[in-house]
C-alpha positions in Angstrom: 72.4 12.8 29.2 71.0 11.2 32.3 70.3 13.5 35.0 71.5 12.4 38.6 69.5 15.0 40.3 66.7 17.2 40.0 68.4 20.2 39.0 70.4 18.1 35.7 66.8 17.2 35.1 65.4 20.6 35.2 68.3 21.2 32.8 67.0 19.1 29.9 63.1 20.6 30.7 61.3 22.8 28.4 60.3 25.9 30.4 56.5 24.8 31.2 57.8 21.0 31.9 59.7 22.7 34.2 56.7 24.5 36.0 54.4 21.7 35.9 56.9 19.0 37.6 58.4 21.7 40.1 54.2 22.1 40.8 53.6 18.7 40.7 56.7 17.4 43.2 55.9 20.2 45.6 52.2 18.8 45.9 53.5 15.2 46.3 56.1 16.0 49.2 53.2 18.2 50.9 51.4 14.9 51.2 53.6 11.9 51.4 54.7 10.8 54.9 58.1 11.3 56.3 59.1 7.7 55.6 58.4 8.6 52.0 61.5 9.4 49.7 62.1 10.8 46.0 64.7 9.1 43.6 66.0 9.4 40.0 64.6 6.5 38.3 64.4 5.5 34.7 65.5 9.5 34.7 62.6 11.0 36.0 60.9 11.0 39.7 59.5 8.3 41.1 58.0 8.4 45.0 58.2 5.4 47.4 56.8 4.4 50.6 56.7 0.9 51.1 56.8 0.4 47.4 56.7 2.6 44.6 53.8 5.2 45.3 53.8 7.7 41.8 55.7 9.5 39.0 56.6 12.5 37.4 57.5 12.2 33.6 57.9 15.1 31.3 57.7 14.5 27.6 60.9 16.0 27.2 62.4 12.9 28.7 61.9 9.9 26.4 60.7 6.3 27.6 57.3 7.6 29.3 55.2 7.8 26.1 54.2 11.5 26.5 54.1 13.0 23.3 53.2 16.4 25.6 53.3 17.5 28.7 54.0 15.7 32.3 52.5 12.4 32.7 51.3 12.1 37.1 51.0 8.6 37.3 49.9 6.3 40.6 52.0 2.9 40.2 49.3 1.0 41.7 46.6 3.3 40.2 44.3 0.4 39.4 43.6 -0.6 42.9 42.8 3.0 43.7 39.4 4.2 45.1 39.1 6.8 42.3 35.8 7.8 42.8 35.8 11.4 40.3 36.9 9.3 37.5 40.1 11.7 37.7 42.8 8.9 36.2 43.1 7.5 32.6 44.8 4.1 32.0 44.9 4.1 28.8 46.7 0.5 27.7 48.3 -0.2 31.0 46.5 -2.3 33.2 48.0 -1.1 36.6 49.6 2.4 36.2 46.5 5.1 35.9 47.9 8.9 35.3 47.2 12.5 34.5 48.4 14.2 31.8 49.1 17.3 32.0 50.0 20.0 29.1 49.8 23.1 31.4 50.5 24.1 34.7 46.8 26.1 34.8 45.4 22.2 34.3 47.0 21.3 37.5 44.3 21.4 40.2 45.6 20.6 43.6 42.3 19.2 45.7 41.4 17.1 43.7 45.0 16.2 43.3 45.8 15.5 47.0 42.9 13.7 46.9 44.0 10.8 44.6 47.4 10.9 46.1 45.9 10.3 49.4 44.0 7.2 48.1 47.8 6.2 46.9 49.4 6.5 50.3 46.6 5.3 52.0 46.8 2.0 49.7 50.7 1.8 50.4 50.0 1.4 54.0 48.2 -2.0 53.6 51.7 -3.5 51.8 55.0 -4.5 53.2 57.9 -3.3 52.4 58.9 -4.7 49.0 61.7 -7.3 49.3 64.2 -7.9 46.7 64.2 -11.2 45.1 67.2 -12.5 43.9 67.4 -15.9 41.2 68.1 -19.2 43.1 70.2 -19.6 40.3 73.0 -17.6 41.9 72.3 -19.4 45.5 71.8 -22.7 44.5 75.8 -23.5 44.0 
C-alpha cells in the first residue's frame, strides 16, 4: 500500500515509529519557514524549501535501509556546519542522518540545531528548476 497522506502512513507504522516520526515532524514544522512545505515522497516525508531540506523514514516502510527505527536525514547533510559530530553518513556521500530506535533518543536542541544549519544552507540556493531532455524539444 502506498500511503497518500500522513494518516495512511501512520496506518502501516509500528506503534513507536509512530511516536518517533509524529515527534520528529512536529520539531521540523516548529522550525522550517512558512515557505516550507511537507509531501509524500518515495512514501515517506520529505521537507522542502528551495529544494529538498530533510526526511523522515521509518523502517516499517521499505526503500530507506533502516533495519530499525526512523532514519532523520538532511538531503544536503554534507555541506552542513555540523559542528557536535551529531550526523552519520554512513556510505552516502551527501545525505547525513540520525537514527533513531526510540523516541527517549530524540533530543530536540540539539535537533533544532542541525535543522537550522539545513535551512540556513537552503537559503543560499535557488529554487530548483526542472530539467526536461532536449530530446523531447529538439523536434
Amino acid at each position: 500500500m502506498q500511503p497518500k497522506n500522513n494518516l495512511e502512513l501512520y496506518s502501516l507504522l509500528t506503534e513507536e515509529e509512530r511516536i518517533m516520526v509524529d515527534v520528529l515532524r512536529q520539531i521540523i514544522l516548529e522550525v522550517l519557514p512558512p515557505h516550507c512545505y511537507e509531501k509524500l515522497t518515495n512514501n515517506v516525508p520529505y521537507f522542502f524549501g528551495n529544494r529538498r531540506i530533510c526526511l523522515v523514514w521509518p523502517a516499517s516502510i521499505k526503500g530507506g535501509g533502516v533495519k530499525k527505527g526512523v532514519l532523520f536525514g538532511f538531503s544536503y547533510g554534507n555541506r552542513i556546519n555540523d559542528t557536535d559530530g551529531y550526523l552519520e553518513h554512513g556510505t552516502n556521500k551527501r545525505i547525513y542522518y540520525k537514527i533513531f530506535k526510540s523516541a527517549n533518543e530524540i533530543k530536540i536542541r540539539p535537533l533544532k540545531k542541525i535543522l537550522k544549519e539545513a535551512v540556513a544552507l537552503d537559503a543560499t540556493f535557488s529554487k530548483a528548476k526542472k530539467i526536461y531532455s532536449s530530446r523531447y524539444y529538439n523536434h
